[in-house]
Backbone as XML, in Angstrom:
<?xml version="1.0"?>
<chain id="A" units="angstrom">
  <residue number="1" name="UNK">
    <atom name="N" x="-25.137" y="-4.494" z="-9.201"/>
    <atom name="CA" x="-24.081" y="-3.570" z="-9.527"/>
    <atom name="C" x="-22.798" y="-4.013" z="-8.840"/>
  </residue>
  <residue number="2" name="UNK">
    <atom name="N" x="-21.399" y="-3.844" z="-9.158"/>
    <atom name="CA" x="-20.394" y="-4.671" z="-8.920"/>
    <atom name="C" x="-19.562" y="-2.884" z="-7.768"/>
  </residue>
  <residue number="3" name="UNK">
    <atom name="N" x="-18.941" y="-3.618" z="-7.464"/>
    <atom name="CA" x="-18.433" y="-2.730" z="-6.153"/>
    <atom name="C" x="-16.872" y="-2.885" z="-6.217"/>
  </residue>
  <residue number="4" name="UNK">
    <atom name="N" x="-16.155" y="-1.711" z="-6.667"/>
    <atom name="CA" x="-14.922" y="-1.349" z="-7.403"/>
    <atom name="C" x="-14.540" y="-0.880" z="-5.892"/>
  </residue>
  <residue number="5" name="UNK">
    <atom name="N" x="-13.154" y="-1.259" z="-5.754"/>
    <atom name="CA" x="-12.001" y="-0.839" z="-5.003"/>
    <atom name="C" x="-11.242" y="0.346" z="-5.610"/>
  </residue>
  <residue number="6" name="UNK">
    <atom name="N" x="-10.780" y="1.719" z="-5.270"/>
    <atom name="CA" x="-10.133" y="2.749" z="-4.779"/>
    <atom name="C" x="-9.239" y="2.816" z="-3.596"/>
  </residue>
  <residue number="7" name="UNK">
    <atom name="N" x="-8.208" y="3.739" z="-4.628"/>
    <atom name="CA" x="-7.141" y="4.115" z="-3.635"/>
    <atom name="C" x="-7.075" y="5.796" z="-3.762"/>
  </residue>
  <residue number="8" name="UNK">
    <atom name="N" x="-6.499" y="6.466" z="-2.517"/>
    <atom name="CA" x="-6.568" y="8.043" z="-3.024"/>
    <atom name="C" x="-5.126" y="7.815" z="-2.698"/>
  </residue>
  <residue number="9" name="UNK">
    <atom name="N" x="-4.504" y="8.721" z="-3.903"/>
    <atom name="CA" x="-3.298" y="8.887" z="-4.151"/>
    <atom name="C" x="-2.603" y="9.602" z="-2.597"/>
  </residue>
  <residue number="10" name="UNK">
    <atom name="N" x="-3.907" y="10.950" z="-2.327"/>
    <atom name="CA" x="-3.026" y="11.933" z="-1.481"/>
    <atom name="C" x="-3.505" y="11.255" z="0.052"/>
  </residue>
  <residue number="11" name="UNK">
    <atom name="N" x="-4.288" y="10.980" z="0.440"/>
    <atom name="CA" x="-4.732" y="10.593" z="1.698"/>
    <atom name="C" x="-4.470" y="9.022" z="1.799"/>
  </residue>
  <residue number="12" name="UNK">
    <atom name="N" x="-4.197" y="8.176" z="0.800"/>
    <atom name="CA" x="-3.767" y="6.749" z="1.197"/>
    <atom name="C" x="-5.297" y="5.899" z="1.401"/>
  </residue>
  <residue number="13" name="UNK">
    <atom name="N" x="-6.563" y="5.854" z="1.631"/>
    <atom name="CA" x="-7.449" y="5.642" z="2.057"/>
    <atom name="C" x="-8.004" y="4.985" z="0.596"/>
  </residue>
  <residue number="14" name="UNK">
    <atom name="N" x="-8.523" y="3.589" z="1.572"/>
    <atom name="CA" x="-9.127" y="2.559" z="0.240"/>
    <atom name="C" x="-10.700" y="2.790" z="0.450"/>
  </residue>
  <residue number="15" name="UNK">
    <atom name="N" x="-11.244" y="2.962" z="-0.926"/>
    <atom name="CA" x="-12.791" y="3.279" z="-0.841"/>
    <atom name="C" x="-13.361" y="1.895" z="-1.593"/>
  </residue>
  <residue number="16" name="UNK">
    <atom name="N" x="-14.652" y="1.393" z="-1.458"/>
    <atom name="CA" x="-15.641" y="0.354" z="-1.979"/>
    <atom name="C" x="-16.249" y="1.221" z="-2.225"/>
  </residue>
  <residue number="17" name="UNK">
    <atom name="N" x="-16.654" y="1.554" z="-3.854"/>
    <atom name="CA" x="-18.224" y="2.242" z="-3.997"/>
    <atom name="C" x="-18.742" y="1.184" z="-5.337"/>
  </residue>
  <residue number="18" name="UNK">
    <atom name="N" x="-20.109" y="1.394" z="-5.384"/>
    <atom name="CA" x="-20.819" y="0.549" z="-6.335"/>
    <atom name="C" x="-21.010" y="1.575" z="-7.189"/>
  </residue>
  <residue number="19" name="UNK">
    <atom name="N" x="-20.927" y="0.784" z="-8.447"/>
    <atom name="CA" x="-20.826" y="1.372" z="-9.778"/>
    <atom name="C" x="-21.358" y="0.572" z="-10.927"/>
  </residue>
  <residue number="20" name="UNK">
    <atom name="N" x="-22.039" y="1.045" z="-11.596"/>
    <atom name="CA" x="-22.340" y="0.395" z="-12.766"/>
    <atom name="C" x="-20.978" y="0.045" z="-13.644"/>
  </residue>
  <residue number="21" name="UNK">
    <atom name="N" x="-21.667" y="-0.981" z="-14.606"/>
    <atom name="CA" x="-20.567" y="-1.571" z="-15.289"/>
    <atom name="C" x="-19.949" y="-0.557" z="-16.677"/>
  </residue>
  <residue number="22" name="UNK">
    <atom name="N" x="-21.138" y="0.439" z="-16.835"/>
    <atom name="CA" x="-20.599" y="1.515" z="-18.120"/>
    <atom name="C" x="-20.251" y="2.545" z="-17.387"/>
  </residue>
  <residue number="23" name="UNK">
    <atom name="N" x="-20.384" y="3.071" z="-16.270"/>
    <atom name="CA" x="-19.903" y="4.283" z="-15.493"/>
    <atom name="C" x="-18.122" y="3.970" z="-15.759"/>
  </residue>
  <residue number="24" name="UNK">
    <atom name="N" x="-17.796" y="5.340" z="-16.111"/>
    <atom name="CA" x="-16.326" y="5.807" z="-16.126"/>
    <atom name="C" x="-15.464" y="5.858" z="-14.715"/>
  </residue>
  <residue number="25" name="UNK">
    <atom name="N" x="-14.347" y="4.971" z="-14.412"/>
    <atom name="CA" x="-13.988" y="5.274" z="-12.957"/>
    <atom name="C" x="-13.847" y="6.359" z="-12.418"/>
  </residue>
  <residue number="26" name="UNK">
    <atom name="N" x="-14.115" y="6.502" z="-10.798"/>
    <atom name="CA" x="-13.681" y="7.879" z="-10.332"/>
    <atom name="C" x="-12.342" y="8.336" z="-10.428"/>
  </residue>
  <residue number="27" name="UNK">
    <atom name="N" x="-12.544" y="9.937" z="-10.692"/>
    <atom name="CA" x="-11.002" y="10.337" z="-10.523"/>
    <atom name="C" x="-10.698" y="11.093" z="-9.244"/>
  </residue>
  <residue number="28" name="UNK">
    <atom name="N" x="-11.811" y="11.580" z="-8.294"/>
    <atom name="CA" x="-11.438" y="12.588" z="-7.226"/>
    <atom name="C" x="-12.016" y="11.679" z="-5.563"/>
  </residue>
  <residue number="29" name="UNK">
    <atom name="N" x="-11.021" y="11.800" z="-5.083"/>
    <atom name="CA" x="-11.046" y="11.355" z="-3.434"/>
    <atom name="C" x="-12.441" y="11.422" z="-2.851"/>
  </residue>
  <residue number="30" name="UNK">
    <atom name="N" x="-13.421" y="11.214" z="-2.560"/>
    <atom name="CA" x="-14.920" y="10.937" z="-2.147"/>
    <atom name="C" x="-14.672" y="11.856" z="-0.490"/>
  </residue>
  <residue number="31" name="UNK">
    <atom name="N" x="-13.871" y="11.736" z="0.069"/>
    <atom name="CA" x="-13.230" y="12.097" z="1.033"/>
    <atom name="C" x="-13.445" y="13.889" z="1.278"/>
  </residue>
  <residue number="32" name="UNK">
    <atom name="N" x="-14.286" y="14.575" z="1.854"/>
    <atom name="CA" x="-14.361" y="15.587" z="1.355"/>
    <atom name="C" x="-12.875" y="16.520" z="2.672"/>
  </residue>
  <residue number="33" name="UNK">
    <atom name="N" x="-12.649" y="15.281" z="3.264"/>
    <atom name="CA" x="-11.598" y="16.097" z="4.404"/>
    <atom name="C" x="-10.269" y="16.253" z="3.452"/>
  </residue>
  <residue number="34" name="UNK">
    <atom name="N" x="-9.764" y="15.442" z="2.423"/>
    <atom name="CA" x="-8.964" y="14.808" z="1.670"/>
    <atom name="C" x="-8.313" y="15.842" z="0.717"/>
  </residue>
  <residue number="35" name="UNK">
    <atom name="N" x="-7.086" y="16.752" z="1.046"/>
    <atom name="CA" x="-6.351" y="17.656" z="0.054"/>
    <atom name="C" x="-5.154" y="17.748" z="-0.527"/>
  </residue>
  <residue number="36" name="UNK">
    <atom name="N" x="-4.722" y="17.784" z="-1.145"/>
    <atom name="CA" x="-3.420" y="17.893" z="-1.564"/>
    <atom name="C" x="-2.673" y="19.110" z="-1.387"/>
  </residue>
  <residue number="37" name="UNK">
    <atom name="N" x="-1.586" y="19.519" z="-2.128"/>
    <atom name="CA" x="-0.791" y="20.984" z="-1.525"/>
    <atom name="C" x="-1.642" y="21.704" z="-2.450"/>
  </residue>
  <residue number="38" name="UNK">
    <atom name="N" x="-2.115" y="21.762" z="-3.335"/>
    <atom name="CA" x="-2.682" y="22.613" z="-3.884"/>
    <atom name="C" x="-4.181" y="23.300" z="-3.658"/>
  </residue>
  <residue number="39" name="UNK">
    <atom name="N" x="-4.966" y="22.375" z="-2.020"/>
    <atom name="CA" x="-6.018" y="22.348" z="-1.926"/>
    <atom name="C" x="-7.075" y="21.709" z="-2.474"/>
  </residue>
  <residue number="40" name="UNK">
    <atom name="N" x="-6.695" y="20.645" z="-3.488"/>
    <atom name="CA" x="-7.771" y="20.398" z="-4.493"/>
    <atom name="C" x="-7.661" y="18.794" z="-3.836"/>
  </residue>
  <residue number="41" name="UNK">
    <atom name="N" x="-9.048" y="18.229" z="-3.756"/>
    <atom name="CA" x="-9.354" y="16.365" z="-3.048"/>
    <atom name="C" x="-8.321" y="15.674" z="-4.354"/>
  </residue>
  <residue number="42" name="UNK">
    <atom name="N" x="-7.730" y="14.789" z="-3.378"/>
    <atom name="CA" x="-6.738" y="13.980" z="-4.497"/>
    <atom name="C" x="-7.544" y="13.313" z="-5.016"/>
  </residue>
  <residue number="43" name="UNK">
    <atom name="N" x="-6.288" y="12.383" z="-6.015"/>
    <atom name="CA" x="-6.905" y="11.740" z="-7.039"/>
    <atom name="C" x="-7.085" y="10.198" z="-6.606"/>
  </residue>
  <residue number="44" name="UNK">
    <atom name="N" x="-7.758" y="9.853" z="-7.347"/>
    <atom name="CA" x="-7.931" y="8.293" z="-6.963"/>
    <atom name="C" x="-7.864" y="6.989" z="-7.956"/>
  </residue>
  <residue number="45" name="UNK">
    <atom name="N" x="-7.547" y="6.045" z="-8.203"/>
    <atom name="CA" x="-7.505" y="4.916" z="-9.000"/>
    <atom name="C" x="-7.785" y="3.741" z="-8.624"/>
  </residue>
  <residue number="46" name="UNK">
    <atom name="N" x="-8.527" y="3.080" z="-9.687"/>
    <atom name="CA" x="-9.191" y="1.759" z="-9.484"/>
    <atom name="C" x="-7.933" y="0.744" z="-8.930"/>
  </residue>
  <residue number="47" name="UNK">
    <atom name="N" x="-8.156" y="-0.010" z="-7.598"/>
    <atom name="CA" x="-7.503" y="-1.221" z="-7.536"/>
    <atom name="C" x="-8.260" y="-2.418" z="-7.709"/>
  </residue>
  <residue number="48" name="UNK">
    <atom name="N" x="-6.936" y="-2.954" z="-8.268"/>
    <atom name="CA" x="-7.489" y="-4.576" z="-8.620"/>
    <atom name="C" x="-7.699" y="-5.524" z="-7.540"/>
  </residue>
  <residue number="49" name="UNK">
    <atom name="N" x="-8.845" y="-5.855" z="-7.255"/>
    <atom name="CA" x="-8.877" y="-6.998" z="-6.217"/>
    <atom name="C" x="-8.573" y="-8.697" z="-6.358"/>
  </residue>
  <residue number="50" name="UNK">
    <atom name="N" x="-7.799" y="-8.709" z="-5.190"/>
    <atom name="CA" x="-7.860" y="-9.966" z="-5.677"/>
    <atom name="C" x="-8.671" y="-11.185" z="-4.790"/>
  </residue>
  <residue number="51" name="UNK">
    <atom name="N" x="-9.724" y="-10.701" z="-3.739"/>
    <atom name="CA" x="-10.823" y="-10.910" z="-3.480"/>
    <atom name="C" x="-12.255" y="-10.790" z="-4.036"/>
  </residue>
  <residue number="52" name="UNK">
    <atom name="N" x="-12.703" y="-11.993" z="-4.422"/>
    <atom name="CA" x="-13.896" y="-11.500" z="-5.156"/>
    <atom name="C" x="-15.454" y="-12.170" z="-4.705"/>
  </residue>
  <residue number="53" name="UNK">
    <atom name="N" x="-16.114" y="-10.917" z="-3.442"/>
    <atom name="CA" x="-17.075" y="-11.583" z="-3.143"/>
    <atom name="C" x="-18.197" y="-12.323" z="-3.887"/>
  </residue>
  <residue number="54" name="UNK">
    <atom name="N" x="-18.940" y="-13.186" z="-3.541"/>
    <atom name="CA" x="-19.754" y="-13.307" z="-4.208"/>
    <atom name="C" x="-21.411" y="-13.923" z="-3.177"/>
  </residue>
  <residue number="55" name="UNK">
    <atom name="N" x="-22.390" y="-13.300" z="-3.492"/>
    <atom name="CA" x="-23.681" y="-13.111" z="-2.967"/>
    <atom name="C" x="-24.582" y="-14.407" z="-3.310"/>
  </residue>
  <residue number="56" name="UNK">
    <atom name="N" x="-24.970" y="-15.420" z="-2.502"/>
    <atom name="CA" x="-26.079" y="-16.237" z="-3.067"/>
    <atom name="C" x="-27.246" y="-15.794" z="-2.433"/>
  </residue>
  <residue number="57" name="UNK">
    <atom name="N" x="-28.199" y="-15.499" z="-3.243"/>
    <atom name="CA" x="-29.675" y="-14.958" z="-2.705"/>
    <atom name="C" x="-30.481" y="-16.282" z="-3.062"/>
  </residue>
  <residue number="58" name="UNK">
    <atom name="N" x="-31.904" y="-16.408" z="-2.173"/>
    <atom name="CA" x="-32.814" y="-16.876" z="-2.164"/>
    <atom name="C" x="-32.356" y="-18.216" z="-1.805"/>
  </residue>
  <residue number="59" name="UNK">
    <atom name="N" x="-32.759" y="-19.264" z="-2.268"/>
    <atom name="CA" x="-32.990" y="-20.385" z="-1.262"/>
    <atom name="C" x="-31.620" y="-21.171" z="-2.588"/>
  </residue>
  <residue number="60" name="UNK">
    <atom name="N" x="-30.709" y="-21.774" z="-2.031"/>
    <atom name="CA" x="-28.825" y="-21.958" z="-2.678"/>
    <atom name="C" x="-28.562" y="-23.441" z="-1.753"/>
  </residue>
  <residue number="61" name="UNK">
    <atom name="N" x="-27.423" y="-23.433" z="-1.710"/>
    <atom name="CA" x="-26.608" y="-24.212" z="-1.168"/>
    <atom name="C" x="-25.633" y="-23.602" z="0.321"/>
  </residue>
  <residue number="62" name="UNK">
    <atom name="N" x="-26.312" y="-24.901" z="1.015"/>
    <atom name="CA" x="-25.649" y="-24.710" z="2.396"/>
    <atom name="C" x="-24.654" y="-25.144" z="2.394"/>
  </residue>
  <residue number="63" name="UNK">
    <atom name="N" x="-23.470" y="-25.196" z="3.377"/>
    <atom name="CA" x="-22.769" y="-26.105" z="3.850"/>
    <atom name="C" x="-23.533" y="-27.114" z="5.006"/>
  </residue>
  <residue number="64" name="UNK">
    <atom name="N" x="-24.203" y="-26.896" z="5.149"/>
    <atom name="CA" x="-24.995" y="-28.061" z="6.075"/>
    <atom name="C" x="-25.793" y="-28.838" z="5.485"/>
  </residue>
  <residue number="65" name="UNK">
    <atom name="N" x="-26.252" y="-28.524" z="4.003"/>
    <atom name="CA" x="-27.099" y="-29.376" z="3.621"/>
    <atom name="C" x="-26.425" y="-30.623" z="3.124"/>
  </residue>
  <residue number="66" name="UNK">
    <atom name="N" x="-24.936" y="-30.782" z="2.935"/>
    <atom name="CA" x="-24.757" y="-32.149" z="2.866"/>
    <atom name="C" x="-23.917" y="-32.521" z="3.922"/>
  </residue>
  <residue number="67" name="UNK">
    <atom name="N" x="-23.927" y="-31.718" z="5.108"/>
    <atom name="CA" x="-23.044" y="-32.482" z="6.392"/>
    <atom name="C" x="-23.187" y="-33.437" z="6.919"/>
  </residue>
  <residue number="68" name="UNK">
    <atom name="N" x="-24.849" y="-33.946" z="7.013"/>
    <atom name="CA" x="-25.498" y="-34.871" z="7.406"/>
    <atom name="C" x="-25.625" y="-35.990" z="6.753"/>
  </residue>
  <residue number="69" name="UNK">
    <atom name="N" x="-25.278" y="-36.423" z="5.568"/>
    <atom name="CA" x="-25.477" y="-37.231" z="4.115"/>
    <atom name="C" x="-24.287" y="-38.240" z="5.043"/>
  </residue>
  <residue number="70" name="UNK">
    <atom name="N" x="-23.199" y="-37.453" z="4.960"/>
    <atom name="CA" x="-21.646" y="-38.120" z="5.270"/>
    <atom name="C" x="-22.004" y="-38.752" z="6.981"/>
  </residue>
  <residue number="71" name="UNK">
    <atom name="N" x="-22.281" y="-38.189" z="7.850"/>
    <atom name="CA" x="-22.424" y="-38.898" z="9.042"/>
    <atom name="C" x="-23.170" y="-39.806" z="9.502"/>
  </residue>
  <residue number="72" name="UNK">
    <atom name="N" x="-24.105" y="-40.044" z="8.740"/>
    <atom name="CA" x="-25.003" y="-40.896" z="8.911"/>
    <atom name="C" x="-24.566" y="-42.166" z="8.695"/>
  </residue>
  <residue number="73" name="UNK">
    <atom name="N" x="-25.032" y="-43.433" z="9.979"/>
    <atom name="CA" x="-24.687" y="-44.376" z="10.197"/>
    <atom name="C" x="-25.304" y="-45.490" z="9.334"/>
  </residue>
  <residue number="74" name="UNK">
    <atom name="N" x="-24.637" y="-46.376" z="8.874"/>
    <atom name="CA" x="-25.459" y="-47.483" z="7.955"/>
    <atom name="C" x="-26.612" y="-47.834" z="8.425"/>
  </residue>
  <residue number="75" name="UNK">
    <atom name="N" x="-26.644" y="-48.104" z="9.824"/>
    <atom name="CA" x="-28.199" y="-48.604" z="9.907"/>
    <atom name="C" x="-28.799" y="-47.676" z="10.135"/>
  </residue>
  <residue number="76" name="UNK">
    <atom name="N" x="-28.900" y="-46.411" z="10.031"/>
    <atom name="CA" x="-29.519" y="-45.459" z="9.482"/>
    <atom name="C" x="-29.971" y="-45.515" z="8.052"/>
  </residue>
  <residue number="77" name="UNK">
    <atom name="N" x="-29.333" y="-45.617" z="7.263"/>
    <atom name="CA" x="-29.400" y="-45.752" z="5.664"/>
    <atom name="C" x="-30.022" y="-46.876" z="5.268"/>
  </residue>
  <residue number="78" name="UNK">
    <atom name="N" x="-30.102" y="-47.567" z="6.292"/>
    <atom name="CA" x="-31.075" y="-49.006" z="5.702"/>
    <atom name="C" x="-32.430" y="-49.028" z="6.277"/>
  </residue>
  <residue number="79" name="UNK">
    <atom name="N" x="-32.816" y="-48.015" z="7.093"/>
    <atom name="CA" x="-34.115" y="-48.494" z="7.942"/>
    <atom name="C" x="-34.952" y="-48.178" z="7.167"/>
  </residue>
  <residue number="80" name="UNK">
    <atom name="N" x="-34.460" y="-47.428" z="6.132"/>
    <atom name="CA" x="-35.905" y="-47.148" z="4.731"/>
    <atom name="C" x="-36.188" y="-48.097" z="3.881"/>
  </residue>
  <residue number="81" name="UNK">
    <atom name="N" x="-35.377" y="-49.537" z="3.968"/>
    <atom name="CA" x="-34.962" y="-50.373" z="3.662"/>
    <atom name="C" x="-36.517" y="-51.646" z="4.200"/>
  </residue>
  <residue number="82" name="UNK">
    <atom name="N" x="-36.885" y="-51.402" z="5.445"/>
    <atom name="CA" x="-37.187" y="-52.422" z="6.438"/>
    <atom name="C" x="-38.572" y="-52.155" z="5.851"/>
  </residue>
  <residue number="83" name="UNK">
    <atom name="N" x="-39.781" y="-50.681" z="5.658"/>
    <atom name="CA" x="-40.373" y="-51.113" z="5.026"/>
    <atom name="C" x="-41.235" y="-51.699" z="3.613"/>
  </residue>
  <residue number="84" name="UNK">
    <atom name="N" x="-39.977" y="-52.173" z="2.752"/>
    <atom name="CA" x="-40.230" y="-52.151" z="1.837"/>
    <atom name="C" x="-40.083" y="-53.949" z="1.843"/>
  </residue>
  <residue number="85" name="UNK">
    <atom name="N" x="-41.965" y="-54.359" z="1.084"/>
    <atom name="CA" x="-41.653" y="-55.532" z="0.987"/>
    <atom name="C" x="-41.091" y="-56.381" z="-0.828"/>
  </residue>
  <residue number="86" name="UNK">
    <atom name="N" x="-40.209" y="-57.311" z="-0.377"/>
    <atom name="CA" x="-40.228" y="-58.192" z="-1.778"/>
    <atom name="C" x="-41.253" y="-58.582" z="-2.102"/>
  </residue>
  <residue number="87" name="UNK">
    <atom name="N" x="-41.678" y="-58.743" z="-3.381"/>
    <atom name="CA" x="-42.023" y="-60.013" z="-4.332"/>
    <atom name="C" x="-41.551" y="-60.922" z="-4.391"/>
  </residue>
  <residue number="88" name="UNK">
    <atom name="N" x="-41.958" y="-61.873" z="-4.375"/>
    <atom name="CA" x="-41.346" y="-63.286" z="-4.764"/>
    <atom name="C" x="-41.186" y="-63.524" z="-6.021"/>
  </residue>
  <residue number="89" name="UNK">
    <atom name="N" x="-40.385" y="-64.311" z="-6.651"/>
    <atom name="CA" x="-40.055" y="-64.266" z="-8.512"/>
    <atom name="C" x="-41.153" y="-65.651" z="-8.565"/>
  </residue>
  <residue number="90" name="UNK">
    <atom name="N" x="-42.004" y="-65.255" z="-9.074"/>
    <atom name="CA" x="-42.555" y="-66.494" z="-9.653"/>
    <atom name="C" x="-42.289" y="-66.970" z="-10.551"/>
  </residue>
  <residue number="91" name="UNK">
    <atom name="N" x="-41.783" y="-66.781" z="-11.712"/>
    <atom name="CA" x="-41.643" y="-66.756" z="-13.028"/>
    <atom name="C" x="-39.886" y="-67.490" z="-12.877"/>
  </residue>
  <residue number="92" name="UNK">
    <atom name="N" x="-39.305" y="-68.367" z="-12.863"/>
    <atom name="CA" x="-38.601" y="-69.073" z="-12.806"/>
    <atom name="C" x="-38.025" y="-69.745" z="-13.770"/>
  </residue>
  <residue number="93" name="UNK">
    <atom name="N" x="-37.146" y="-69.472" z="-14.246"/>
    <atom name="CA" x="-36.693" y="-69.805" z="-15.935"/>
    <atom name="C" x="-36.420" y="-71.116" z="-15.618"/>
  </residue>
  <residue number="94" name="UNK">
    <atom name="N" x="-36.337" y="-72.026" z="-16.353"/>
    <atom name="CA" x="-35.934" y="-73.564" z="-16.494"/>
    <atom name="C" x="-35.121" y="-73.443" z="-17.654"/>
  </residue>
</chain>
């Protein structure tokens, strides 16, 4: 479920609530301290964010999983190198 930003008109106060994507935005201050001159919880309207988190679950991408790729020293990168033996080419074109 995606998590909509609010503003209350009369109290100034920014709310995060989660909301489904067909739910109608709120119109009244969540705020139950929150009144206007008339006594009634102000009103409130969707703000636009221009932050937009985003959640990776279960097993993703690190930043560490390629930190180590880059630092690694050549003769590091070759010692997987050492046991692997050649063949010799027998087969020798003339």
């Amino acid at each position: 479920m995606p998590i909509y930003n609010y503003k209350c008109d009369t109290c100034k106060k920014n709310f995060e609530i989660k909301q489904s994507i067909n739910d109608k935005p709120l119109e009244i201050c969540p705020d139950p301290n929150c009144k206007d001159q008339d006594g009634e919880r102000g009103k409130i309207h969707r703000v636009i964010s221009k932050n937009i988190g985003l959640v990776f679950q279960g097993s993703g991408f690190y930043i560490t999983d390629y930190a180590n790729s880059h630092t690694k020293s050549p003769t590091a990168t070759n010692n997987h190198n050492t046991n692997v033996s050649e063949k010799p080419n027998s087969a020798v074109a003339s």
